[in-house]
gemmi code that builds the backbone of each chain (N, CA, C; Angstrom):
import gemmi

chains = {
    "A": [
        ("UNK", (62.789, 60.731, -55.492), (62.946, 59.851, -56.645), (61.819, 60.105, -57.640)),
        ("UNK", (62.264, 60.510, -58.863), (61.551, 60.541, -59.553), (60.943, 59.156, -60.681)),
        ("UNK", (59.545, 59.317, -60.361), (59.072, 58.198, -61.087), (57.880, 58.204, -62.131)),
        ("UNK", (57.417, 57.139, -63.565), (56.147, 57.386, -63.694), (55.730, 55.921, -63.989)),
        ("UNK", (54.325, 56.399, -63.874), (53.755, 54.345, -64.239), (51.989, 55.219, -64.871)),
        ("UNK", (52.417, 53.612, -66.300), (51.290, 54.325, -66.934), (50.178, 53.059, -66.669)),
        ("UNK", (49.149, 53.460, -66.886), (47.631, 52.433, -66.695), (46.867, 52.690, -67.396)),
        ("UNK", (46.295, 51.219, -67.226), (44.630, 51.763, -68.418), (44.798, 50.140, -68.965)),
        ("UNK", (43.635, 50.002, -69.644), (43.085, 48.914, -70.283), (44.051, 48.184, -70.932)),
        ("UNK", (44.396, 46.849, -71.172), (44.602, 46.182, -71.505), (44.387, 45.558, -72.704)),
        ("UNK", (43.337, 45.549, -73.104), (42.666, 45.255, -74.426), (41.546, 46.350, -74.904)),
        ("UNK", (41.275, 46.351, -75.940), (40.360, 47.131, -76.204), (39.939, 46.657, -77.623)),
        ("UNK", (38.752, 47.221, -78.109), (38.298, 46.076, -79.313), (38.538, 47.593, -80.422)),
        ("UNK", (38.559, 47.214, -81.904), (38.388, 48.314, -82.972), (37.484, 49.187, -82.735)),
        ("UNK", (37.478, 50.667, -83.039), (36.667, 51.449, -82.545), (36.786, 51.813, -81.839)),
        ("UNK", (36.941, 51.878, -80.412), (36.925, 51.840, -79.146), (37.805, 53.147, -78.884)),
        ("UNK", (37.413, 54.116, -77.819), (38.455, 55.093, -77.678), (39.118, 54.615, -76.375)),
        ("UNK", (40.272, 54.628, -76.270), (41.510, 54.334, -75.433), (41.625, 55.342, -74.167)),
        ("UNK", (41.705, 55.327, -73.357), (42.144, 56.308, -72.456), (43.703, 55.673, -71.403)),
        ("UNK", (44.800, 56.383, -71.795), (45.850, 55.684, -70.427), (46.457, 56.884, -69.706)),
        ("UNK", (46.464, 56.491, -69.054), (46.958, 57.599, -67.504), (47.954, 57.513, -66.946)),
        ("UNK", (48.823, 58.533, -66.766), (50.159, 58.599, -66.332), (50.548, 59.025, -65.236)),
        ("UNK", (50.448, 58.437, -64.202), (50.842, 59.180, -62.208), (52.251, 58.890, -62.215)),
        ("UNK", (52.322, 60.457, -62.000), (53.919, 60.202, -61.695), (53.856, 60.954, -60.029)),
        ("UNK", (55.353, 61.158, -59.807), (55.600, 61.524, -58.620), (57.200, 61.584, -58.557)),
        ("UNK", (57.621, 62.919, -57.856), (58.757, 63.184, -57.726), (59.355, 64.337, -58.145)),
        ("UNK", (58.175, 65.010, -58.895), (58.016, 66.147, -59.625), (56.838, 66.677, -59.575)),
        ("UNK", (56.744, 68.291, -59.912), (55.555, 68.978, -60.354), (55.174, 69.184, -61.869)),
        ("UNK", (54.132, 68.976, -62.364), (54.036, 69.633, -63.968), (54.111, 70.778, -63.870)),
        ("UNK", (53.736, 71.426, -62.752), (53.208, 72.725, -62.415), (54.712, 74.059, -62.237)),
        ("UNK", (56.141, 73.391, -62.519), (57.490, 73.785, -62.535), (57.672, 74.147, -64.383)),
        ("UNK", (58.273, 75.244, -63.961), (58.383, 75.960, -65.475), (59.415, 74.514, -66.114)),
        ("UNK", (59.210, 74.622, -67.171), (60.115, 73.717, -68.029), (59.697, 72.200, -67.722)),
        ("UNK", (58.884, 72.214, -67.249), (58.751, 70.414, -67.000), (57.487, 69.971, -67.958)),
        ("UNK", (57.633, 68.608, -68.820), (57.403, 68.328, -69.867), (56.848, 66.541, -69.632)),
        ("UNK", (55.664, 66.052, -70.249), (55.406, 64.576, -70.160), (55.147, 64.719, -71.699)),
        ("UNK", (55.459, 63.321, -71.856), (54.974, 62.714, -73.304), (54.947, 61.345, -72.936)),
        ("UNK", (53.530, 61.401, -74.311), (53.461, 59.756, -74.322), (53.812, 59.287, -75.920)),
        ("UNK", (54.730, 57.708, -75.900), (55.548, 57.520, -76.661), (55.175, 56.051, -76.981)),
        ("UNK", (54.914, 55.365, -78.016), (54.391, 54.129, -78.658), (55.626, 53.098, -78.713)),
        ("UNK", (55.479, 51.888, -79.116), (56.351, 50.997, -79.377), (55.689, 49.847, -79.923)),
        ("UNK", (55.324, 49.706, -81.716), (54.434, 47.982, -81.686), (55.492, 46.956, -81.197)),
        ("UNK", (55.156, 45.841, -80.997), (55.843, 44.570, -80.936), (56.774, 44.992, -82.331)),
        ("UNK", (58.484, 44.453, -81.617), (59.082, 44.814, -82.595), (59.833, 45.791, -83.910)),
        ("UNK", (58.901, 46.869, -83.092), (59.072, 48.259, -84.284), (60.060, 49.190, -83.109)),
        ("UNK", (59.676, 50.331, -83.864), (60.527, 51.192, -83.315), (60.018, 52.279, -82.132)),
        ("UNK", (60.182, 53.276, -82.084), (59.414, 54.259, -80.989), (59.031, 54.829, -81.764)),
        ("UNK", (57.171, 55.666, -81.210), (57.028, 56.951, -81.992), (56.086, 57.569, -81.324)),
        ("UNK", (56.591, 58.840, -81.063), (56.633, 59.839, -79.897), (54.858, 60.062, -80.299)),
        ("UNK", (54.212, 60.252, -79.637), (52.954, 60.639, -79.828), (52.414, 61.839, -79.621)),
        ("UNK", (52.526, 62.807, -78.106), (51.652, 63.819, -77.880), (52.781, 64.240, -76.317)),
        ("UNK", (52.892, 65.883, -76.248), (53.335, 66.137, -75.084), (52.508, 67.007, -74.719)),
        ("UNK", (52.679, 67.271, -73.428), (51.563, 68.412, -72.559), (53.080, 69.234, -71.950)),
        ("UNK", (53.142, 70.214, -71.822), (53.908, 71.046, -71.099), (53.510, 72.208, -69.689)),
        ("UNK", (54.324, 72.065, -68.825), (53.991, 72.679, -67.694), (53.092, 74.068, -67.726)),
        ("UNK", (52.926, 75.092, -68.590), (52.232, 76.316, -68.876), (50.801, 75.426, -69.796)),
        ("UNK", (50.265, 74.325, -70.090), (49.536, 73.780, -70.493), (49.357, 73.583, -71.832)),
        ("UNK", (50.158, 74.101, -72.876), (50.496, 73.872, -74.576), (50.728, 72.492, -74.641)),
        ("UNK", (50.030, 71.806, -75.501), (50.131, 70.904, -76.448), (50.452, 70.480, -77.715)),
        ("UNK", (51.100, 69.680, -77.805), (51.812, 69.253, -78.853), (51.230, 67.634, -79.406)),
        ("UNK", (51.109, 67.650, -81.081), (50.678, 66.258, -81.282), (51.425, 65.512, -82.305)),
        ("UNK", (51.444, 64.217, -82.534), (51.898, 63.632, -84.038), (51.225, 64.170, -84.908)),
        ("UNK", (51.920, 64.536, -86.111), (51.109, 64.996, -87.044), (50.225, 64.235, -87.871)),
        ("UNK", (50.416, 62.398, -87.730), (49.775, 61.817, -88.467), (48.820, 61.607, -87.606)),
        ("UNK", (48.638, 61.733, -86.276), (47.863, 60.852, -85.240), (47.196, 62.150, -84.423)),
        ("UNK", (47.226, 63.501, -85.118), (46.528, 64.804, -83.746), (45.083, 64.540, -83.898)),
        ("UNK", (44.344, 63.786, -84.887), (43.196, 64.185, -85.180), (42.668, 63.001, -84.216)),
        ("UNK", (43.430, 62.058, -83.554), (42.488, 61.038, -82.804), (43.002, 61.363, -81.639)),
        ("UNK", (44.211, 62.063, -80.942), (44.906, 62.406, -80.137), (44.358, 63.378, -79.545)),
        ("UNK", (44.315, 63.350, -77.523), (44.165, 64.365, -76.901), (44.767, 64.454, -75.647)),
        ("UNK", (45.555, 64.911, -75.494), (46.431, 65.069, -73.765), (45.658, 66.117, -72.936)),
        ("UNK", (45.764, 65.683, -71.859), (45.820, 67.000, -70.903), (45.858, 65.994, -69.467)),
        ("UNK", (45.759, 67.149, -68.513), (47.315, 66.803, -67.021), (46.048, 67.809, -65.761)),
        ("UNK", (46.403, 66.694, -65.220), (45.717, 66.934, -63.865), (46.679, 67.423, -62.899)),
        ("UNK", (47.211, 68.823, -62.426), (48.559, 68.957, -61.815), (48.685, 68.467, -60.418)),
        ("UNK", (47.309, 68.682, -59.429), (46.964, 68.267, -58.675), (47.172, 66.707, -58.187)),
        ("UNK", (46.919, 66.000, -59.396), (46.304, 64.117, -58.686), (47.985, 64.339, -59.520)),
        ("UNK", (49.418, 64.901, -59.616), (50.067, 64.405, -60.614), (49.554, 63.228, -61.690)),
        ("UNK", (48.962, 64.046, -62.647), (48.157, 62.116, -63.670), (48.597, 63.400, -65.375)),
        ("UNK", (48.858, 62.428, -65.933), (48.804, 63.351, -67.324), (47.964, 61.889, -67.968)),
        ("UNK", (46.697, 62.529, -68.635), (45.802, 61.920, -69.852), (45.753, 61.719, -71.156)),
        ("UNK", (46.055, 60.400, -71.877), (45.918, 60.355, -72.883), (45.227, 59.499, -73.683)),
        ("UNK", (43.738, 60.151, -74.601), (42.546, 59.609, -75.215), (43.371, 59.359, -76.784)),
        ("UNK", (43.012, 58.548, -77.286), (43.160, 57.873, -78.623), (42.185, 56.955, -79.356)),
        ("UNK", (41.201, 57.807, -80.010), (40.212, 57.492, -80.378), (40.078, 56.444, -81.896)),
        ("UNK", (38.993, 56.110, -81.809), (38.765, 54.823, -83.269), (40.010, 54.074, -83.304)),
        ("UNK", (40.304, 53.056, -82.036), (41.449, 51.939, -82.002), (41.261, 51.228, -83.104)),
        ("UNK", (42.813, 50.795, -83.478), (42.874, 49.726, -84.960), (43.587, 48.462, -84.231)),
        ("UNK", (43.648, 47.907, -84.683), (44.682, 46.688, -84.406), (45.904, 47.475, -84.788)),
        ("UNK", (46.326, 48.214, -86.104), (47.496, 48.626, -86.079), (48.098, 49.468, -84.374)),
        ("UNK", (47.507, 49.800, -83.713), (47.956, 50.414, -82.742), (48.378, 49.533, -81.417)),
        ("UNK", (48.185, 48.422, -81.886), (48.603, 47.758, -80.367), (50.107, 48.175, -80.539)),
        ("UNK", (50.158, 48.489, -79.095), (51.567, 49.033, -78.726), (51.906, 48.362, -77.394)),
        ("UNK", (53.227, 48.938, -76.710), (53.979, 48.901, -75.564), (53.852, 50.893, -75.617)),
        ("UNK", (52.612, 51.239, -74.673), (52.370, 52.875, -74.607), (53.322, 53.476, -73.247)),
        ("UNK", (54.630, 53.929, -73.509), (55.070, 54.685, -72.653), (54.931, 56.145, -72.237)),
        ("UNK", (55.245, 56.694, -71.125), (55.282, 58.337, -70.491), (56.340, 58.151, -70.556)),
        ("UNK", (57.209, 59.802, -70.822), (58.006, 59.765, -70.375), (58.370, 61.688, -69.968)),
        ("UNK", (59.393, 62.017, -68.931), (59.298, 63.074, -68.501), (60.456, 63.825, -69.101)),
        ("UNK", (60.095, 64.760, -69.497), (61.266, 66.015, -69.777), (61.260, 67.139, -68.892)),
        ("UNK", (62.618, 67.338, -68.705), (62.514, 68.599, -67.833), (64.016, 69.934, -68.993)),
        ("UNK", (63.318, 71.279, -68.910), (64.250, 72.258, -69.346), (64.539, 72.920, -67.975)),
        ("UNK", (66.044, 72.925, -67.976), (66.567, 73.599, -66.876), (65.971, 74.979, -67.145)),
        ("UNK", (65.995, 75.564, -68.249), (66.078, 77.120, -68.528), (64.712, 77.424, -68.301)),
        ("UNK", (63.339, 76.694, -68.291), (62.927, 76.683, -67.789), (61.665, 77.738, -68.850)),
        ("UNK", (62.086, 78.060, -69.776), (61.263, 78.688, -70.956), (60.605, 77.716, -72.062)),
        ("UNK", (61.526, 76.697, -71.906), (61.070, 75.805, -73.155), (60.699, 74.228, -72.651)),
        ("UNK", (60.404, 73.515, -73.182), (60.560, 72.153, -72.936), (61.500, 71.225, -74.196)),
        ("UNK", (62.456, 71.581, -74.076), (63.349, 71.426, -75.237), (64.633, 70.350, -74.381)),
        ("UNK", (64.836, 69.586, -73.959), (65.420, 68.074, -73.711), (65.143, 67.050, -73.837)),
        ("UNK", (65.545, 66.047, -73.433), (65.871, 64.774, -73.688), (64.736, 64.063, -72.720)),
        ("UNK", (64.000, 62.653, -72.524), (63.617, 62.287, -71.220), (64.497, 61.696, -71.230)),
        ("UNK", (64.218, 61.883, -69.971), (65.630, 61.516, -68.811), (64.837, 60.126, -67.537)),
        ("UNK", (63.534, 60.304, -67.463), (62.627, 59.239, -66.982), (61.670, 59.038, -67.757)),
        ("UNK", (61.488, 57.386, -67.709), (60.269, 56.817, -68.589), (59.730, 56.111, -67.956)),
        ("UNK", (58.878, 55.642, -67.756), (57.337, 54.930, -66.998), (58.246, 53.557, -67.669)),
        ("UNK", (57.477, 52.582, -66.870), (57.912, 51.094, -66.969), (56.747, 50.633, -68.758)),
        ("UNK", (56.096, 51.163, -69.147), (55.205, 51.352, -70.019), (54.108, 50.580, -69.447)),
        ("UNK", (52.846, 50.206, -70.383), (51.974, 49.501, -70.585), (51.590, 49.022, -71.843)),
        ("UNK", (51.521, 47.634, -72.303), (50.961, 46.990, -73.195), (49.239, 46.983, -73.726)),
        ("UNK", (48.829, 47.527, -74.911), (48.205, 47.457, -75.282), (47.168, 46.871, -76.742)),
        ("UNK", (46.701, 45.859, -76.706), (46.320, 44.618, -77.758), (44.792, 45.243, -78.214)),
        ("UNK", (44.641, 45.657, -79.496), (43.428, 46.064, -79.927), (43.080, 44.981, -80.968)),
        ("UNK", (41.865, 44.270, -80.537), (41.608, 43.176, -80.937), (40.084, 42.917, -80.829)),
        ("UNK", (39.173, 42.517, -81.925), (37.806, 42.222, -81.096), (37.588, 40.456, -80.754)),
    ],
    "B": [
        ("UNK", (57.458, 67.259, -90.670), (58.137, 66.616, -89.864), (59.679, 66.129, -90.081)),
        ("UNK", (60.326, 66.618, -88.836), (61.892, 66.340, -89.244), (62.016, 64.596, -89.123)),
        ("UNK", (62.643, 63.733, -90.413), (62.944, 62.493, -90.555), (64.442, 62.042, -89.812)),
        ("UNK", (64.403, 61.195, -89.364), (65.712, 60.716, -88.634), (66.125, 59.624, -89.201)),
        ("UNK", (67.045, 59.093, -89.590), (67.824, 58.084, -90.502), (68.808, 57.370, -89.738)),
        ("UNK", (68.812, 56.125, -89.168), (69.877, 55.842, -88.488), (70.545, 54.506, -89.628)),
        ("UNK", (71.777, 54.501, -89.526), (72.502, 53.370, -90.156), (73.747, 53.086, -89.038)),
        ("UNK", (73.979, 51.502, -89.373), (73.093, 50.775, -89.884), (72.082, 50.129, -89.393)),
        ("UNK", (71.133, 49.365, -90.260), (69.970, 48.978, -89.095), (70.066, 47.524, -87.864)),
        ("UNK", (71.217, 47.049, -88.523), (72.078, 46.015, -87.666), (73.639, 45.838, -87.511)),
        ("UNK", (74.216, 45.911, -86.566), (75.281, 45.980, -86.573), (75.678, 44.603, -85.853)),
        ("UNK", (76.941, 44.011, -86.235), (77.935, 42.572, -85.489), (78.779, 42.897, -85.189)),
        ("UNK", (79.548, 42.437, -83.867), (80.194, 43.175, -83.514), (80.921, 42.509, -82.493)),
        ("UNK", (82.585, 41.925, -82.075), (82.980, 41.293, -80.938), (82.906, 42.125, -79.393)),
        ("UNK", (83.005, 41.208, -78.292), (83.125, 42.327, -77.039), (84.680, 42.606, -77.273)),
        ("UNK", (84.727, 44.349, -77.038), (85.746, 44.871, -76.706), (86.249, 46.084, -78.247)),
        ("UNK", (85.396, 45.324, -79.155), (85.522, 45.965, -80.482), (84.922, 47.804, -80.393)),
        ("UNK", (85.534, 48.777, -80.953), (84.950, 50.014, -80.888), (83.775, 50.131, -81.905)),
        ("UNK", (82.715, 50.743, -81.576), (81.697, 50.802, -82.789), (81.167, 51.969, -82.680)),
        ("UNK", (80.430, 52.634, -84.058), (79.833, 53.763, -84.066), (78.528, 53.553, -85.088)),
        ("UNK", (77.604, 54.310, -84.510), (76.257, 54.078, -84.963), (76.204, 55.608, -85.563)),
        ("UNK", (74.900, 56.123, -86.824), (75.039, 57.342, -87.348), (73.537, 57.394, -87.527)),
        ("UNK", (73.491, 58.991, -86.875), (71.805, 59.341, -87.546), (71.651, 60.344, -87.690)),
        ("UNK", (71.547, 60.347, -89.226), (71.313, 61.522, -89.740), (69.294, 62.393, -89.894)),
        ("UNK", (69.644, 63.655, -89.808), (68.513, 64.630, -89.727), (68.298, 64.986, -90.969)),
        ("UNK", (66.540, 65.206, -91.276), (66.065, 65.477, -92.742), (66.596, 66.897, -92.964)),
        ("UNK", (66.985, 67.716, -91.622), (67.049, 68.966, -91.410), (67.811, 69.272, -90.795)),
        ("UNK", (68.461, 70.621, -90.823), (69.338, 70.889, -89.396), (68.525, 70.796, -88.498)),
        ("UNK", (69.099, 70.239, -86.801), (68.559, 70.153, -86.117), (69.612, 70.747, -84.527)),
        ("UNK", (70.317, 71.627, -84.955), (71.651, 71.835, -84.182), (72.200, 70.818, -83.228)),
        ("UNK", (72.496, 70.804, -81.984), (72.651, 69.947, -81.751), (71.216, 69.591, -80.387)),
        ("UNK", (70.081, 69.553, -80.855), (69.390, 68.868, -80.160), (68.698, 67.357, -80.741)),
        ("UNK", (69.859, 66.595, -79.940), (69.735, 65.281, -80.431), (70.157, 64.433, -78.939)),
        ("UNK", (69.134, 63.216, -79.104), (69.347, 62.271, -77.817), (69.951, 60.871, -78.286)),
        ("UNK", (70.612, 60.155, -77.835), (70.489, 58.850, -77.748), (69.876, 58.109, -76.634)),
        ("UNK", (68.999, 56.869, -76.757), (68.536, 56.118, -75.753), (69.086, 54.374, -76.311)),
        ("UNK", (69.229, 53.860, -75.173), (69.386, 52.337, -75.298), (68.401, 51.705, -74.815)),
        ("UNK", (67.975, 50.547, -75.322), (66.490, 49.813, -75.001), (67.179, 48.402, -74.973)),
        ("UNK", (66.613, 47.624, -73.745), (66.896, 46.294, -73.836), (65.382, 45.329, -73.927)),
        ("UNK", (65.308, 44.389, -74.399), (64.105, 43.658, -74.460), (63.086, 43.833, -73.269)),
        ("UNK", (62.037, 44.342, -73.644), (61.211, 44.278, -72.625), (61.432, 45.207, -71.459)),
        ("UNK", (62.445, 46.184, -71.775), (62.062, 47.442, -70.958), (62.385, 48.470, -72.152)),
        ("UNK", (61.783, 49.624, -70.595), (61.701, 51.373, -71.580), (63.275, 51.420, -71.874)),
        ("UNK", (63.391, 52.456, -73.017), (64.412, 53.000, -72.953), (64.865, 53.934, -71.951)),
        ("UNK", (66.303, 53.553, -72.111), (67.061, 54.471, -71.179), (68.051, 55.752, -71.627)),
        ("UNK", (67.651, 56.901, -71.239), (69.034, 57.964, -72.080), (70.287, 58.070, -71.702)),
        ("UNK", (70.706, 57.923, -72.856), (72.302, 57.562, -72.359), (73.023, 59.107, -73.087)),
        ("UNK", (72.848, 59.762, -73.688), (73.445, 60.739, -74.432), (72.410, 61.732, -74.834)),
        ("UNK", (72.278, 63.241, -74.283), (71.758, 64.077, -75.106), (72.476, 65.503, -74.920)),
        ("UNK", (71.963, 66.694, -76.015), (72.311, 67.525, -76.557), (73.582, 66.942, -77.343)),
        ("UNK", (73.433, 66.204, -78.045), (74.726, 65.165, -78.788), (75.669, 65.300, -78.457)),
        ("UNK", (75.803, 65.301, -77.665), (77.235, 64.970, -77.010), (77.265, 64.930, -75.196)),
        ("UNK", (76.435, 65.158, -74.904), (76.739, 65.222, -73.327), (76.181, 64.130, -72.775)),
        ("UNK", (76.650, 63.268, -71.856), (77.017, 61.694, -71.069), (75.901, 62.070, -69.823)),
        ("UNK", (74.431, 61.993, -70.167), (73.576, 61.575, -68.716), (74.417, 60.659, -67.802)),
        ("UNK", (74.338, 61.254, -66.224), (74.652, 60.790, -65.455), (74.627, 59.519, -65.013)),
        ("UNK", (75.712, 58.494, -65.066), (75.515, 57.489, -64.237), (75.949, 56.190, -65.908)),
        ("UNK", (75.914, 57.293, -66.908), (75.715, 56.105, -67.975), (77.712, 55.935, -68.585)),
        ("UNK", (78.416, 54.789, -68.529), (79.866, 54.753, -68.600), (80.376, 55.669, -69.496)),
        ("UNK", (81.460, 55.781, -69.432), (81.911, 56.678, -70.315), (82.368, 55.943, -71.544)),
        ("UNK", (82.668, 54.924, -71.361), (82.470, 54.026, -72.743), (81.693, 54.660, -74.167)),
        ("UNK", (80.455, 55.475, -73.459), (79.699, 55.814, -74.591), (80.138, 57.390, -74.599)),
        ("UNK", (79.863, 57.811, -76.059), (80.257, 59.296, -76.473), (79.550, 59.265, -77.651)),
        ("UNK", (78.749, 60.867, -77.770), (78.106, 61.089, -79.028), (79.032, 62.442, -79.459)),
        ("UNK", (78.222, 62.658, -80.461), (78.734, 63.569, -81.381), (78.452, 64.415, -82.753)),
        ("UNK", (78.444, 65.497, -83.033), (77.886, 65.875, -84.255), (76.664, 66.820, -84.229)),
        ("UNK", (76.826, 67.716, -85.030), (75.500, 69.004, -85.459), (75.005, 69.139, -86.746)),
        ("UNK", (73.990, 69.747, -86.429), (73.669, 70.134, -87.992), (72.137, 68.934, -88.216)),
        ("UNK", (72.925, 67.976, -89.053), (72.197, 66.600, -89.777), (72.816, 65.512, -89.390)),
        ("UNK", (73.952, 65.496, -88.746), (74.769, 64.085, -89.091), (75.257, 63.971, -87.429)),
        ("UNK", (74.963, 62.612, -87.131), (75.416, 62.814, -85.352), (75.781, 61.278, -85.444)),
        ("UNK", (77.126, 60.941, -84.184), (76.948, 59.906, -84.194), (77.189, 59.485, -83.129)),
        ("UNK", (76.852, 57.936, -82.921), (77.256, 57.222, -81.214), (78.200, 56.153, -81.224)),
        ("UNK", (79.457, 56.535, -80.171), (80.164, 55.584, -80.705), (80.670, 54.912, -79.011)),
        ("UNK", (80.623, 53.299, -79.202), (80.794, 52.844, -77.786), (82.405, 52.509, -77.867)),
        ("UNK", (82.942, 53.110, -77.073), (84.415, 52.732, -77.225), (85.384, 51.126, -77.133)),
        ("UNK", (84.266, 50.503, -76.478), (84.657, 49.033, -75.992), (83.548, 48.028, -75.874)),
        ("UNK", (82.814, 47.575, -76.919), (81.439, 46.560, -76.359), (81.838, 45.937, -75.422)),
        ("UNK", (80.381, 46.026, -74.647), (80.717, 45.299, -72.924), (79.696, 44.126, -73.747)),
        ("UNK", (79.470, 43.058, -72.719), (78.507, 42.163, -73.217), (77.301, 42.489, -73.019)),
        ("UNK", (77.119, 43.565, -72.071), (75.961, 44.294, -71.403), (75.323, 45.064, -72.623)),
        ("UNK", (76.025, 46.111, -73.715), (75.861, 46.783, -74.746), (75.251, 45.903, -75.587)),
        ("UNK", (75.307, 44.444, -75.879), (74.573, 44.366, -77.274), (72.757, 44.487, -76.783)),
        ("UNK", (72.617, 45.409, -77.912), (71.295, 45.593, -77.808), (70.802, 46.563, -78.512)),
        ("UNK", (69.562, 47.677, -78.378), (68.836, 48.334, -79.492), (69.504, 50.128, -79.487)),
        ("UNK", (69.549, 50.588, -79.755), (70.057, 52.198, -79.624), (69.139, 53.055, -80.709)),
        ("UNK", (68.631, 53.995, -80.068), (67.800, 55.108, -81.035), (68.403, 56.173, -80.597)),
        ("UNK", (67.951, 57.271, -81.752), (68.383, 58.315, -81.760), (67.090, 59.219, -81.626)),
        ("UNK", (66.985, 60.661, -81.180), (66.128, 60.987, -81.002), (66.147, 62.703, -81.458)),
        ("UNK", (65.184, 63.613, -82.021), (65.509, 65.084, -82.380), (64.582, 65.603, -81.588)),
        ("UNK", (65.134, 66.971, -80.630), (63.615, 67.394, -80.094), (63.768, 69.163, -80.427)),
        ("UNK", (64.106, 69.174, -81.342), (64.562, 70.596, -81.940), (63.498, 71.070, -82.388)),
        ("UNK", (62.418, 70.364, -82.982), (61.196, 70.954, -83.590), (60.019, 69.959, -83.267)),
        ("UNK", (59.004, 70.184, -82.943), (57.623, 69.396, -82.732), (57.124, 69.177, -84.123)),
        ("UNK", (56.905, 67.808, -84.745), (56.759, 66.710, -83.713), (57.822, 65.801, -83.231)),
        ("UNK", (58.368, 66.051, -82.114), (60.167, 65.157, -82.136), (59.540, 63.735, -82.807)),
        ("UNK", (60.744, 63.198, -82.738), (60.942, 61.784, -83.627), (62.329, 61.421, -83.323)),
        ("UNK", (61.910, 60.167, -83.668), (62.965, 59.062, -83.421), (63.240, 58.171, -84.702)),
        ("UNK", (64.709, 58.035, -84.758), (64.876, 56.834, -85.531), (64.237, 55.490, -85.670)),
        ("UNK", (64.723, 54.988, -86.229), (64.374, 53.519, -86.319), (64.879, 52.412, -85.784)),
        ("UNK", (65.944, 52.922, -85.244), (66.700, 52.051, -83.997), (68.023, 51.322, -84.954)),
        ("UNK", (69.078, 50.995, -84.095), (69.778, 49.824, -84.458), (70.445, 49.185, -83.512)),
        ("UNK", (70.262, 47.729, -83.834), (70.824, 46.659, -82.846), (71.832, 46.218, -83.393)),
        ("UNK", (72.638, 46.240, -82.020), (73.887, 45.618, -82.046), (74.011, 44.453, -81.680)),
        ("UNK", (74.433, 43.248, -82.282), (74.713, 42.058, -82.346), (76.260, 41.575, -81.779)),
        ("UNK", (76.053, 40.068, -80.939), (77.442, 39.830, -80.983), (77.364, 38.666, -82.473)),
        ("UNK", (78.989, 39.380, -82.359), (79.482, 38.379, -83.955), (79.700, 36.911, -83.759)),
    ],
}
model = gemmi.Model(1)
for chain_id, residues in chains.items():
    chain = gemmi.Chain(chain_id)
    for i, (resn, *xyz) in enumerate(residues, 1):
        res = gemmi.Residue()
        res.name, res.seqid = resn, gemmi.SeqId(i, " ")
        for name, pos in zip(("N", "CA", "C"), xyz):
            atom = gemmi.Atom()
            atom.name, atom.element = name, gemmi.Element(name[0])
            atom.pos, atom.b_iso = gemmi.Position(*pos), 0.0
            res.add_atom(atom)
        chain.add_residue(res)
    model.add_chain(chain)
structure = gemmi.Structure()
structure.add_model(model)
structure.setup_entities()
């Protein structure tokens, strides 16, 4: 069964760099074509995809958000990392993972197909 | 960045009524396009990708459709279970993106 669950702080004040962590299990990153991203949600808004790490170790970022954005994946502890530096209040979110897998196994080019239960996050001092 | 456009941003709608949701691409995006359904207070779930193909397990009630820019989702029969949020999603080019969602309402 494939699963993920994300963690990390709860609150955090302006300024503050963010770190949340993604253990999954049920999978390898370490399988050609297999893909994590982490994906935002404020209260009420919509989704917006943030940053993926891919199984050969390439990264991918938002283009409005790469400059505070940093992923990277522990293949070992299955954990994929994600830092988000100088927190605003605009960023309190509902921060989800979620997993992609390419059958073909060259790209990371699908759909997720599993998403972490998320975690809530309130940036507030 | 490729823009995703979904209309409309609310839809009403009786159980049993057919409905179709549309989201259009700033760009071609062939057909790599997802749909997900979100209910309050959980993750989304994928119900439709490469626009048109039915992830496992999700009714057949639902069917997507469409290439290029223009795709759409259409539920053949609202269950009472269906009213709720639906996004669309492009992963054809980095940075993927998602619509803006639209909820379906009962009338």
């Amino acid at each position: 069964q494939v699963t993920l669950r994300e963690s990390g702080p709860a609150l955090v004040k302006p300024t503050q760099t963010l770190t949340l962590t993604c253990t999954f299990s049920g999978f390898s990153l370490s399988t050609s074509g297999m893909c994590v991203s982490w994906i935002r949600q404020p209260p009420g808004k919509a989704l917006e995809w943030l940053a993926r790490i891919d199984w050969d170790g390439d990264k991918y970022y938002s283009t409005s958000l790469k400059t505070r954005l940093t992923i990277s994946k522990d293949t070992s502890r299955n954990q994929v990392v994600l830092t988000m530096t100088n927190m605003d209040p605009v960023d309190t979110s509902t921060y989800y993972c979620a997993r992609t897998y390419d059958s073909s196994g060259y790209y990371c080019r699908d759909a997720f197909d599993i998403w972490g239960q998320g975690t809530m996050v309130t940036v507030s001092s | 960045d490729i823009q995703m456009t979904q209309s409309p941003s609310t839809l009403s709608a009786f159980v049993g009524d057919r409905v179709t949701i549309t989201c259009r691409a700033s760009q071609s995006i062939s057909t790599w396009l997802a749909w997900y359904q979100q209910k309050p207070g959980k993750a989304p779930k994928l119900l439709i990708y490469k626009a048109s193909s039915l992830e496992s397990g999700v009714p057949s009630r639902f069917s997507g459709s469409g290439s290029g820019t223009e795709f759409t989702l259409t539920i053949s029969s609202l269950q009472p279970d269906d009213f709720t949020t639906y996004y669309c999603q492009q992963y054809n080019t980095s940075p993927w993106t998602f619509g803006q969602g639209t909820k379906v309402e009962i009338k």
